[in-house]
ZAMARGU-4260 file (C-alpha; in steps of 0.2 Angstrom, whole numbers, plus 5000, padded with zeros to 4 digits):
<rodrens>
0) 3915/5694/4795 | 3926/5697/4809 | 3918/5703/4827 | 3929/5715/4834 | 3932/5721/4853
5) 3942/5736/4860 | 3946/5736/4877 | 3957/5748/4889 | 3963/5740/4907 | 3977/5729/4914
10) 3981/5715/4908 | 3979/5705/4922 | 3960/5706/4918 | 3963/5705/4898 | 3975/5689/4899
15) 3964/5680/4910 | 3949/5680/4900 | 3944/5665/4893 | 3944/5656/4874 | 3922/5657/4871
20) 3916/5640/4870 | 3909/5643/4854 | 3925/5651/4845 | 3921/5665/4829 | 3933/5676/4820
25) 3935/5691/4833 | 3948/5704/4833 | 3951/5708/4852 | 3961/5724/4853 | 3970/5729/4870
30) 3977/5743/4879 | 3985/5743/4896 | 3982/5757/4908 | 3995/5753/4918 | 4011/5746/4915
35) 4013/5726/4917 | 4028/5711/4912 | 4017/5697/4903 | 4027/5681/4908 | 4024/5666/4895
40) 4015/5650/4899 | 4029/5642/4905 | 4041/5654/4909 | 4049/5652/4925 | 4045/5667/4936
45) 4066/5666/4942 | 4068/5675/4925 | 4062/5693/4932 | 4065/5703/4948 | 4050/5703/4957
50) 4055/5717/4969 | 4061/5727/4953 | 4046/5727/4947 | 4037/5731/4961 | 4044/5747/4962
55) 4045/5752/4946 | 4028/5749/4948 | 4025/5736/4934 | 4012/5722/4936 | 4019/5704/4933
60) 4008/5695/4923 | 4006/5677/4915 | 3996/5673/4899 | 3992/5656/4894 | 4001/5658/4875
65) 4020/5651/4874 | 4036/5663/4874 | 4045/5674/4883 | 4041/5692/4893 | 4035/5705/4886
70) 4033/5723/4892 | 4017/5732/4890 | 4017/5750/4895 | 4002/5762/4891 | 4002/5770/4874
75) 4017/5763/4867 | 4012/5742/4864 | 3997/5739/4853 | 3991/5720/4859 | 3978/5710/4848
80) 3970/5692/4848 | 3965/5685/4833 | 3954/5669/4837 | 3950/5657/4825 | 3938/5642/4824
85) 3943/5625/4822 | 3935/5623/4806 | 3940/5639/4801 | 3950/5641/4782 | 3964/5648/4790
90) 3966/5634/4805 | 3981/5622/4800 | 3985/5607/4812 | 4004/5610/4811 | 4010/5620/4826
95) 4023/5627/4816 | 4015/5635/4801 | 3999/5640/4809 | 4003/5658/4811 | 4010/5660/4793
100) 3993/5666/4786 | 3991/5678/4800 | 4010/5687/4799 | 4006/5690/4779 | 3989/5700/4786
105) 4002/5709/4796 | 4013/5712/4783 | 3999/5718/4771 | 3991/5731/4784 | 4010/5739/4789
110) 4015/5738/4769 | 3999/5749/4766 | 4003/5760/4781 | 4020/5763/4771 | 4032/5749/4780
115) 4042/5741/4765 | 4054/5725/4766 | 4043/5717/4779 | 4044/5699/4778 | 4035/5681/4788
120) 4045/5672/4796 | 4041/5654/4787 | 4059/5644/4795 | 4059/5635/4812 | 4060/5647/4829
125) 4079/5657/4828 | 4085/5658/4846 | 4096/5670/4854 | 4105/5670/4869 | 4088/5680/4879
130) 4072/5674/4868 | 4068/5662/4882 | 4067/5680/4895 | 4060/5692/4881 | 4049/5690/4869
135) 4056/5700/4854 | 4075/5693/4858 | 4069/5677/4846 | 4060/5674/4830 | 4045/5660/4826
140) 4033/5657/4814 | 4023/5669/4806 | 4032/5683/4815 | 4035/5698/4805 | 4053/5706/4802
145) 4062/5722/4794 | 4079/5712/4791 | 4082/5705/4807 | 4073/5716/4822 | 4056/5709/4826
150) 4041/5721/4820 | 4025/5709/4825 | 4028/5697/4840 | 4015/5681/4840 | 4011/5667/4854
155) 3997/5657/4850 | 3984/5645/4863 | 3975/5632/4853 | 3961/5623/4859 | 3948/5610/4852
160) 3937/5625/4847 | 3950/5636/4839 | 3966/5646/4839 | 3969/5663/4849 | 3982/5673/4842
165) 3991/5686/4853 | 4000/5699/4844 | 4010/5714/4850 | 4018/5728/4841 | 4029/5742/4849
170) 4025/5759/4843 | 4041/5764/4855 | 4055/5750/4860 | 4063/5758/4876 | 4076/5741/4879
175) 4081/5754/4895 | 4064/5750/4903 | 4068/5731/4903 | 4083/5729/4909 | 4080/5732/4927
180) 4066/5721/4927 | 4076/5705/4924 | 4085/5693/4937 | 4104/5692/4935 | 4113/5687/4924
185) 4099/5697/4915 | 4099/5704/4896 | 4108/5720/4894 | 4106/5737/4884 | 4117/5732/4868
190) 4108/5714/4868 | 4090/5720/4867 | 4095/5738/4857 | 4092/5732/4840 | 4078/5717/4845
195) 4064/5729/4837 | 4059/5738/4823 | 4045/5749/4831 | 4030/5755/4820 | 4026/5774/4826
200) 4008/5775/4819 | 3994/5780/4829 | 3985/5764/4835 | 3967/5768/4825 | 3977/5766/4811
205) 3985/5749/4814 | 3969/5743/4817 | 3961/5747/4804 | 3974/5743/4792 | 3973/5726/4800
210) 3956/5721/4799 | 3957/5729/4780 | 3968/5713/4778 | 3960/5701/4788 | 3941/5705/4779
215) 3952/5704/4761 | 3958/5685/4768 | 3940/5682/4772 | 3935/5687/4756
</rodrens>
């Protein structure tokens, strides 16, 4: 049985929540009430205009999961964690296929939400000349794709006690709002235009299409 969470804020507050130090499978939904540019781990804080984003109003943010920016703005990026224990079925040890069995739950949910010719991304990370700024500009594992635009982005933070997931899908891919937030030589309109396949659905649905699949792997 998964224990699930929903919680409205900003990001700051969400990302720096800490992994439990007893991990169980949780569902932690998230929406931002303001708008914010999530920085990976390690992503150097050169890659974004500061001032920008400053006033455009936008909160720069770092999370403690691998990748590139991503840009959350209310209403139109849904943002999950999925934690897993380390004992857990579903944990793997190899970095690299440990999100597989969590893109085929995405895939089910947005299948039954009538998405078709979604596949997991079961290859080594595809790079492209701005996955290391944005997010959704590269492909790894266990991602999931409608041909090649990215539909279900995922970064991972493993510890001893488990795994936490962190998912985002955009209901609305506005490439125009992420321009300007970029250092030069940043990534342009026509670069990021065809990045995402949005999935326009009311976010109750998602979710509950989601943990439909996730109980069903449970099962």
């Amino acid at each position: 049985m998964w224990q699930v969470q929903v919680d409205r804020g900003r990001a700051e507050t969400f990302h720096g929540r800490d992994m439990p130090v007893v991990v169980e499978p949780s569902v932690w939904w998230f929406e931002v009430d303001r708008p914010a540019l999530v920085l990976g781990s390690a992503q150097p804080i050169g890659h974004i205009d500061v001032e920008a984003c400053e006033r455009a109003g936008v909160d720069v943010v770092r999370r403690r999961s691998g990748g590139g920016a991503v840009l959350l703005r209310p209403d139109e990026v849904l943002w999950a964690d999925i934690l897993i224990p380390a004992d857990s079925p579903l944990w793997t040890p190899d970095v690299s296929s440990s999100a597989w069995w969590l893109g085929e739950a995405w895939r089910e949910a947005l299948t039954t939400l009538g998405m078709d010719d979604l596949h997991v991304h079961r290859a080594p990370m595809q790079r492209s000349e701005w996955s290391a700024q944005v997010c959704f500009a590269g492909v790894g594992g266990g991602e999931v794709m409608l041909g090649r635009r990215k539909v279900v982005g995922i970064s991972q933070r493993r510890t001893r006690a488990g795994a936490r997931l962190q998912c985002a899908v955009y209901r609305q891919w506005q490439p125009e709002a992420h321009v300007p937030l970029f250092a030069a030589p940043g990534p342009t309109l026509d670069a990021l235009a065809d990045c995402v396949a949005p999935v326009p659905m009311p976010f109750a649905e998602i979710r509950r299409a989601l943990l439909d699949a996730l109980e069903a792997l449970a099962g």
